[in-house]
N, C-alpha and C positions, 0 to 999 in steps of 0.2 A: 399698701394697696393703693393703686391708682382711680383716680374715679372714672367710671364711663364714657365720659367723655374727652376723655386723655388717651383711654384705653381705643378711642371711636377715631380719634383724631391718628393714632398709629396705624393702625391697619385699615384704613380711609385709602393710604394709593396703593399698596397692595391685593386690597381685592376692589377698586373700582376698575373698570372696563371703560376707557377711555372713547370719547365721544364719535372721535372720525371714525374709529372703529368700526360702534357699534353701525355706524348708522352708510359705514361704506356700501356703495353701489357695484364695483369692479365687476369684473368675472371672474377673477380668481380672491375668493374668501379671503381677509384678513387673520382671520383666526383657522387656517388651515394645515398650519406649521401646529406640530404638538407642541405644546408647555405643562410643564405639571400643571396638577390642579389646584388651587391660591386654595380651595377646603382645608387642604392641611394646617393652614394656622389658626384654624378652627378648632383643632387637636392640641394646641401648646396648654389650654390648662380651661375650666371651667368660664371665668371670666372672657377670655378671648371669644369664647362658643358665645355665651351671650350677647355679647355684643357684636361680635362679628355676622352674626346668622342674616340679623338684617341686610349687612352691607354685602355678603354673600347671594341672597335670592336677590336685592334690588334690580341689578340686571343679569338677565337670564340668555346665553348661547347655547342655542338645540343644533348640533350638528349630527346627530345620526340616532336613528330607531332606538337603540340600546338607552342610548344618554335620556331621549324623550321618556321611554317606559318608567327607566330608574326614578325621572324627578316627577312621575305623575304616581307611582308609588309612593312616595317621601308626602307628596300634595296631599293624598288621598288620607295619608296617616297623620299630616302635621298641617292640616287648613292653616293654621296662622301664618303658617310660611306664606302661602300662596297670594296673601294680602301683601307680603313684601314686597312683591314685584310690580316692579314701575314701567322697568324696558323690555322688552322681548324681542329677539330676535332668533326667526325659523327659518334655516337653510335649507328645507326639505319638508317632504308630506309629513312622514312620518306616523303613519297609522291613526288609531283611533284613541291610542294614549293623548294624542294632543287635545283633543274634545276634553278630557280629566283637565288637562292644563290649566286651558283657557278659563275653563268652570271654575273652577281654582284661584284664579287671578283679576277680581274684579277690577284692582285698582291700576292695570296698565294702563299707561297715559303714552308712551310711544311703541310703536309697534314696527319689524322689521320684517318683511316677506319676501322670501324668492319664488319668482313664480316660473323657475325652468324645474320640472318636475318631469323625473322619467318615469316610462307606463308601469317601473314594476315597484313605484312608493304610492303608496294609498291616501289618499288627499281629503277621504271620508270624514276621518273622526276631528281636522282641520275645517273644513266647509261647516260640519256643523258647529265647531265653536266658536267662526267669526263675529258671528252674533252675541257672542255672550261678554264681548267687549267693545267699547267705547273709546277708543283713542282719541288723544288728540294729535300728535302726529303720526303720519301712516308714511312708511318707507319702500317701495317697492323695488325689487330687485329683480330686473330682467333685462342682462347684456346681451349682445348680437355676439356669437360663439360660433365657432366653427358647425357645431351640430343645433339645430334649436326645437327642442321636446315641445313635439305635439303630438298630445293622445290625450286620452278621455280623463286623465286624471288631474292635469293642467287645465285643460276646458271646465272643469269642472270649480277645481279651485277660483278659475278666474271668476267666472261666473258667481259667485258666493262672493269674492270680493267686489264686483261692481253692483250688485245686489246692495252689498253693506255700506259703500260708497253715494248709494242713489237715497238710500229710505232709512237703514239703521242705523248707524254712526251719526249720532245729533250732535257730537263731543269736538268731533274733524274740524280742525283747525287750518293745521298745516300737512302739507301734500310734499312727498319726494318724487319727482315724476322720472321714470329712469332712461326715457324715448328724446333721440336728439335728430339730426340730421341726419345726410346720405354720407357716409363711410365711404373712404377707397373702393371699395368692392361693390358698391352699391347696397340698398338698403333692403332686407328680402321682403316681399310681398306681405307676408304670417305676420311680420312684426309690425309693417304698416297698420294692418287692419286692429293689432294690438292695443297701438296707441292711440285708434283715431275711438274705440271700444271706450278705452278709457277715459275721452279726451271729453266725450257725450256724456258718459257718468258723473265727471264732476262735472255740467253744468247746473247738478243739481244738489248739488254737496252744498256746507256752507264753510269752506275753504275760503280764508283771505291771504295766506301764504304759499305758493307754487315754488318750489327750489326744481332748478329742469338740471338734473343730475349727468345726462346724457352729454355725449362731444355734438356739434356742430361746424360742419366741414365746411359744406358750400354754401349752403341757404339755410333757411327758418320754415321747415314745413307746415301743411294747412293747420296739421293737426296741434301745430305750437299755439297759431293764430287763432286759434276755437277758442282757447282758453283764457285770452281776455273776455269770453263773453259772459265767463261767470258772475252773478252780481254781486256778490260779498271779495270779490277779491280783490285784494289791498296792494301785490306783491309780484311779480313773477320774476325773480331770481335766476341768474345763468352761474352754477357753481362752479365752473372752470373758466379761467380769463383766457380772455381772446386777445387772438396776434393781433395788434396796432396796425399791421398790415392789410387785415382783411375788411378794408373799406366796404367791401361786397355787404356782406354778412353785417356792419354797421347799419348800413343804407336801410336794410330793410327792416331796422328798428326804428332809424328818426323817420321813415314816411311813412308808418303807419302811427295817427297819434294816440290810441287805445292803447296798443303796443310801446310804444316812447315812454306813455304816461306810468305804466305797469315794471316797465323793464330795469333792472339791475343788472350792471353788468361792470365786470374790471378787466382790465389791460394788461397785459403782460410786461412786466418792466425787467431790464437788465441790471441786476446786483452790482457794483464798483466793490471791487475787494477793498478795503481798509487800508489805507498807509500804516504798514505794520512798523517803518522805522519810526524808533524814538527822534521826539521832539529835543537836542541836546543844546542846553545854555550855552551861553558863551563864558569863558573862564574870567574869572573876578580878577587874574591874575596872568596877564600873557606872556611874561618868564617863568610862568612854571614848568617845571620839567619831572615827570616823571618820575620815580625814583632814584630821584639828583644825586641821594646822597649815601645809595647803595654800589657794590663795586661793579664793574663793566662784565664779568662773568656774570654775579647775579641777573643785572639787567638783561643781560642776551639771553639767560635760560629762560626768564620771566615771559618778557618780551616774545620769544619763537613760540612757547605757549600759547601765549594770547592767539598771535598771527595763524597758529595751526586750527583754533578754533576758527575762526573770524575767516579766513579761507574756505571755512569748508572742506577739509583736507580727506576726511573721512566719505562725508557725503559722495565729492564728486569720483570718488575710488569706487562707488557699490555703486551708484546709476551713473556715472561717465558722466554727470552732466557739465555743459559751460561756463564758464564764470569769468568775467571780466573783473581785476581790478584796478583801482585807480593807484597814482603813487602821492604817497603822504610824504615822504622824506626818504634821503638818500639812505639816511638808518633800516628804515623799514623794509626800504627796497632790497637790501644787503642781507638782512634775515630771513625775508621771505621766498626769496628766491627761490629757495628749494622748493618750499610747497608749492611756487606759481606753475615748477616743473614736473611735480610729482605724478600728477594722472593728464596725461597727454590724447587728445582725439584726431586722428587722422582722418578725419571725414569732408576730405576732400584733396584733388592736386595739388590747388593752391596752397591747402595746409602742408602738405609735407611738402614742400618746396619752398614754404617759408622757412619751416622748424631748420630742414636740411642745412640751409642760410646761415640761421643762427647757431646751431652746433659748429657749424665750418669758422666760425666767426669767434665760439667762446667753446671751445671742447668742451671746456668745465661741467655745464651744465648737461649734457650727458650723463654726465653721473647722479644727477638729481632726478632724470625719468625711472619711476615706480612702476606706471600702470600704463598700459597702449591699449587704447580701443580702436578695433577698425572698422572702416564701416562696410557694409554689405553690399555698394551699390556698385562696386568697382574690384577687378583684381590686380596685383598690383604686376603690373608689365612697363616695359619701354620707360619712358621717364620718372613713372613714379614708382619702377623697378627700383630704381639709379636712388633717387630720395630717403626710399626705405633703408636702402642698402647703408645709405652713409647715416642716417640716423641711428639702424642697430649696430654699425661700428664703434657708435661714442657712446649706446647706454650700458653701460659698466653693472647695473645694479638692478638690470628691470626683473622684478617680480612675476608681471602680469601682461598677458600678450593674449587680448580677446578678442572679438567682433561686438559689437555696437548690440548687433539683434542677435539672441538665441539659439534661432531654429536656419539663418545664411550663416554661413564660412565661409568670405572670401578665399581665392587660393594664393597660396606662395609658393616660390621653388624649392627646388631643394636647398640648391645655394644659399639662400636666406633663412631656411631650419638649421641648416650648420654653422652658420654666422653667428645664428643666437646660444647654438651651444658654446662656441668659441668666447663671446663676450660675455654672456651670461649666464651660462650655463650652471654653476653655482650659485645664482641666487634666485631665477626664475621657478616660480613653484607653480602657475598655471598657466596651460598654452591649450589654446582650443584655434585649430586651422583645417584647411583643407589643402592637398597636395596638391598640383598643375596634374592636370589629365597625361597621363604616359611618362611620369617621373621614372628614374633609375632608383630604387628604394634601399638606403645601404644598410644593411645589420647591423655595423656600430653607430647610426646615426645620431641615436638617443644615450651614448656613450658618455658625453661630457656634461650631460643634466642631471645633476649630483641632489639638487632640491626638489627637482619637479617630483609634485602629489598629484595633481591635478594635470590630466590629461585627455584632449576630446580630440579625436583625429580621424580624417577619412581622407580617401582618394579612389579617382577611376583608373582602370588597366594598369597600376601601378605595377613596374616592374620589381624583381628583387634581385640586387648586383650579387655574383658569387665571391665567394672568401673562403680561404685555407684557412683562416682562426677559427671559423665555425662562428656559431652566435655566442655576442657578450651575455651569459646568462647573468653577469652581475649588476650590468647597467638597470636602471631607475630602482635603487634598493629604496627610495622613500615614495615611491609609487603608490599613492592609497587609494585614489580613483581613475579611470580606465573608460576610454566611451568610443567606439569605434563604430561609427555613423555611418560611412561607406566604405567597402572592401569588395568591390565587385572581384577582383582580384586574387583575393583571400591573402595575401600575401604579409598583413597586416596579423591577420590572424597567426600566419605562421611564425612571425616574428617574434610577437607575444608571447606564445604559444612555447618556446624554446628559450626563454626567458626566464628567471629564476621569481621575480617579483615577489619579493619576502615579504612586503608592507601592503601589498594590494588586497584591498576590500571591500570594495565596490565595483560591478562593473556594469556597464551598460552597454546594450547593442539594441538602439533603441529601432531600426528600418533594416536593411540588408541586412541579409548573411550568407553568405556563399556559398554552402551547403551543409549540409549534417556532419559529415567527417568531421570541417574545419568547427565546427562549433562545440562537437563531440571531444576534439583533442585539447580546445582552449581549455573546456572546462576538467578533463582529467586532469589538467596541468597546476588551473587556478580555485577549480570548485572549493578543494577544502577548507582553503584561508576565504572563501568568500561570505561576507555577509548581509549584502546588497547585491540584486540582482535586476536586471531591465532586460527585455527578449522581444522582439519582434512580436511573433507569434509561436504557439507549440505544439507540435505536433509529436505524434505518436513516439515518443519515447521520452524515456524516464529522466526529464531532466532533472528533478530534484537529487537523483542518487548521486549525482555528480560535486553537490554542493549541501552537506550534513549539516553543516551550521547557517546557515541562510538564518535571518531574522525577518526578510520580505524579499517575493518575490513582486515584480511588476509585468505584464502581459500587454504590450502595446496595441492588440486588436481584440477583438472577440474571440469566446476562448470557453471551452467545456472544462470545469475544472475539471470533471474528470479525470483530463488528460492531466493533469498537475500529482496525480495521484503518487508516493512513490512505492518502492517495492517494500521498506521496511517502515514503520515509523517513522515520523522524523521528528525530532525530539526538540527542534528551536522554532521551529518557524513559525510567528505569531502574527504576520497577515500576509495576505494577499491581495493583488490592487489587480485590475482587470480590465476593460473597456465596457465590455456589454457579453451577453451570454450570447447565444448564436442563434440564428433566429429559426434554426427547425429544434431546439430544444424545448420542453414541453415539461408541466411541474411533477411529473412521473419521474424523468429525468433528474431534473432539481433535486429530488427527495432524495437520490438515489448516491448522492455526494456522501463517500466514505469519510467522516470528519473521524472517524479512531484514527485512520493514519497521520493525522495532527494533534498530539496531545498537546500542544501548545499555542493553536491559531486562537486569535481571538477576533480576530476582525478581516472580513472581506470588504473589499471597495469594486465598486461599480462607478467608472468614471463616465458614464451616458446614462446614468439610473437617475430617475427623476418620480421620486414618491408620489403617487394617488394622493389628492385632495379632498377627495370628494367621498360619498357614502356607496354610490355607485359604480367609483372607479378602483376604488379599493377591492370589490366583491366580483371585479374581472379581474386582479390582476393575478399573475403568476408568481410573483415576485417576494409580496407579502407572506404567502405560506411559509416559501423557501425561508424567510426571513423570522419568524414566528418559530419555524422547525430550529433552526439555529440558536435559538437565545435559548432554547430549552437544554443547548449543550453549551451555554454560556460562550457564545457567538455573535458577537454584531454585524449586521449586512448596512454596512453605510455608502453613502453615495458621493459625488465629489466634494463636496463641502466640508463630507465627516460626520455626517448627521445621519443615524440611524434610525430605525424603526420602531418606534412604541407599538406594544399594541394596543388597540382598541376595546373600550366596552363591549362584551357580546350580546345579543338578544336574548343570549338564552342564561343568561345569569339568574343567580337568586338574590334575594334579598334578605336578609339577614335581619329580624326586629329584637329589638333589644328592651 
């Protein structure tokens, strides 16, 4: 058995509620992301409950009605708890459960308050138990927000608080004051007279610490300036540092000397990252040589090791990046070579017309180009046609033939597509391009790319050349992904389409598509080996029938699942990814999502879905039910991140006495 305070000392950073935290001013809540609740280690055995109970109530977060009632239940039956609480923090009115709270908690000594309060939270059973505590620090919380609540139940609350501010609160130490300067947008009127409310109250407080929580843009307004008239004030604090730039806004600290005398304030400094190379001695010994006395195989395999890490051989393969290095010896230089050639960037003339240079100069090294990134900002025409052209003549080996950025494909000719099948068409396994606008499109183009998996390709009015052989249906037999970006033409599609693609499994057609036929025939062709799918958008017909085994579909626009629905079960597909729902659908609608015909989804994504925060935005949304009705059929609705929806405490819960 441990003793208590072994026991106190363990679960100490698991249920403490960390300082910025509690005591953040933002507009969007710190604790507004779900996390389970740290209670449950309260549950691992007897001992834990004991001890932990304290360090459980010491600080307390009221985020919604339900959570308020529950812990003014628990208060009501377990007063000693209510002694526990040190910190408090109220994100909302919250009814008349909060009066029990307050009553409850004599010994709070910081307190946190938001005072945007909407007309339909009741701020009653709050106003009356401001009074029933004595803080020493008071935190107030009120951002300038797109929308700013004023109704009778905010006026009211305030009101109780500058009340409590003026004559009851003997205890008021320290002050967070949450009102700063003029904003971009300017500063709106309601919030002026806010702070200037406030500014008159504490001249009567006995405050000697002011933390001004708020930004300041351009000046120091009056209502900052009032506040040195307080007479116990020791402090007035500026909690965000200021640009070194803004002489402005300095100025108007050093000439006023009340202000100067009172004022705290930091600079914003620029961080120096670290010399992260090691500091390396000099050798005790300057004939020593390396593994002198190992054979010259060993040393070259050792040795290329080393050089493969220490280049960055890997790295500069997955982000193209740069890298210069120096020459250590004619040894090094000799082993390295290959790697200095292995991921090659084309992002610029100059560059290919150097590299050009140097292939013309040592063939050799041709055959050490891996990876080509190109860049976006240029197509390659006229001389750096010519550059290209004699570079892919000497890479023997290249695997990878990409663009720099994602979402641009430079274009190539054709001439330059059949070049690379001709040299490397057996080892090339990913090619993402775009075709010259009005290309002749040949059928066996993709004939001699014996490797390629990975394949992104689009072009405009592409034409397609005629042939008596018919289409190679054998060509890209290791074809496993498939992305056909632009086909205004469709003729892409037709190619495909007549294609045998044994290995293919993935495909994407993430923007055009040409019409329904061509996309109707791709998919009778490739649906039932498919189990990745990407689509523009869907409309009315079944495209699920087309593809049995899918494991996810993706829907690049807004999109009614409905339409996703298929005719039979579909017995694999366990999620779907989507943009956003369409905005004349309505939660009748919602409700109305056949999930039988998915025995096996498990997850929907909403990639514009951005989860309610708040207590009032969650009780408009539409979204939430949908999402609630789903987990009830063991369904997650998450949004880009992958972060689903808990639910929430209800109000109408019972309580359970044991």
């Amino acid at each position: 058995m441990l003793p208590d305070e072994i026991v106190s000392e363990i679960l100490s950073p698991a249920l403490t509620v960390p300082e910025d935290l509690f005591s953040d001013t933002s507009g969007t809540s710190p604790f507004a992301d779900y996390t389970p609740s740290t209670s449950a280690y309260l549950l691992v055995c007897k001992d834990w409950l004991r001890v932990g109970t304290p360090l459980l109530y010491n600080v307390v977060v009221l985020r919604s009605k339900a959570q308020t009632i529950a812990l003014a239940v628990v208060l009501k039956d377990n007063p000693e708890f209510g002694r526990f609480i040190k910190k408090l923090r109220v994100e909302g009115g919250y009814g008349a459960a909060m009066q029990t709270i307050l009553k409850s908690a004599p010994n709070v000594t910081d307190l946190c308050l938001s005072l945007s309060i909407w007309s339909s939270d009741s701020t009653n059973g709050l106003c009356k138990g401001l009074s029933l505590v004595d803080p020493h620090r008071f935190i107030v919380v009120d951002p300038i927000q797109d929308y700013i609540c004023k109704n009778k139940q905010s006026d009211a609350l305030r009101q109780s608080v500058l009340a409590c501010i003026r004559s009851t609160w003997q205890n008021l130490r320290i002050f967070v004051y949450p009102y700063g300067g003029n904003t971009n947008l300017g500063t709106p009127e309601v919030w002026i007279k806010r702070a200037q409310d406030l500014s008159e109250a504490l001249l009567d407080s006995r405050v000697h610490t002011i933390a001004l929580s708020g930004d300041f843009w351009s000046h120091i307004p009056a209502f900052i300036h009032s506040l040195c008239g307080i007479p116990s004030l020791q402090l007035l604090e500026f909690q965000h540092p200021m640009n070194r730039y803004d002489h402005f806004l300095i100025s108007q600290i050093d000439t006023n000397p009340l202000l100067k005398k009172l004022a705290k304030y930091t600079l914003r400094t620029t961080e120096v990252a670290p010399n992260i190379e090691p500091d390396i001695a000099p050798s005790l010994n300057p004939n020593f040589i390396p593994m002198g006395s190992a054979t010259e195989e060993t040393r070259e395999v050792l040795w290329r090791r080393v050089l493969y890490f220490a280049m960055r051989v890997e790295e500069r393969r997955f982000s193209s990046e740069r890298r210069r290095h120096g020459e250590v010896s004619k040894y090094f230089h000799r082993l390295g070579l290959v790697y200095m050639y292995d991921s090659i960037r084309l992002d610029s003339p100059s560059t290919c017309g150097a590299l050009q240079k140097q292939l013309e100069g040592h063939p050799q090294l041709g055959s050490f180009i891996r990876y080509i990134f190109t860049d976006p900002s240029y197509d390659f025409r006229g001389p750096i046609y010519d550059a290209l052209f004699a570079i892919l003549k000497r890479t023997t080996h290249l695997e990878v033939f990409v663009p720099l950025s994602k979402i641009t494909r430079r274009t190539i000719s054709m001439e330059i597509l059949n070049l690379m099948g001709q040299t490397a068409g057996k080892s090339i396994r990913k090619l993402a391009t775009t075709l010259e606008y009005h290309q002749v499109l040949s059928v066996d183009v993709f004939e001699p790319f014996e490797a390629l998996s990975d394949l992104a390709i689009g072009g405009t009015g592409l034409g397609l050349a005629p042939t008596q052989s018919g289409f190679p249906s054998d060509a890209l037999k290791r074809l496993h992904t498939l992305c056909i970006f632009d086909d205004s033409s469709g003729n892409f599609f037709r190619l495909f389409t007549n294609m045998r693609l044994q290995s293919l499994r993935s495909l994407s057609l993430p923007y055009y598509i040409p019409d329904k036929a061509a996309l109707t025939e791709l998919l009778a062709a490739h649906g039932p080996n498919l189990v990745h799918l990407i689509v523009a958008q869907v409309k009315a017909f079944k495209l699920l029938d087309f593809c049995p085994n899918l494991l996810d579909v993706q829907v690049n626009r807004e999109c009614d699942l409905r339409l996703l629905i298929p005719s039979a079960p579909h017995n694999t597909l366990s999620k779907i990814i989507i943009e956003d729902f369409p905005a004349y659908i309505d939660l009748k609608a919602l409700l109305k999502f056949d999930s039988s015909k998915f025995p096996a989804l498990r997850e929907i994504q909403l990639r514009r879905l951005r989860w309610p925060i708040t207590e009032h935005e969650i009780s408009k949304s539409l979204v939430v039910p949908f999402a609630e009705s789903l987990l009830q059929k063991n369904i997650q609705l998450v949004n880009v991140d992958g972060k689903d929806w808990t639910p929430r405490l209800k109000a109408g819960f019972r309580v359970h006495k044991s």
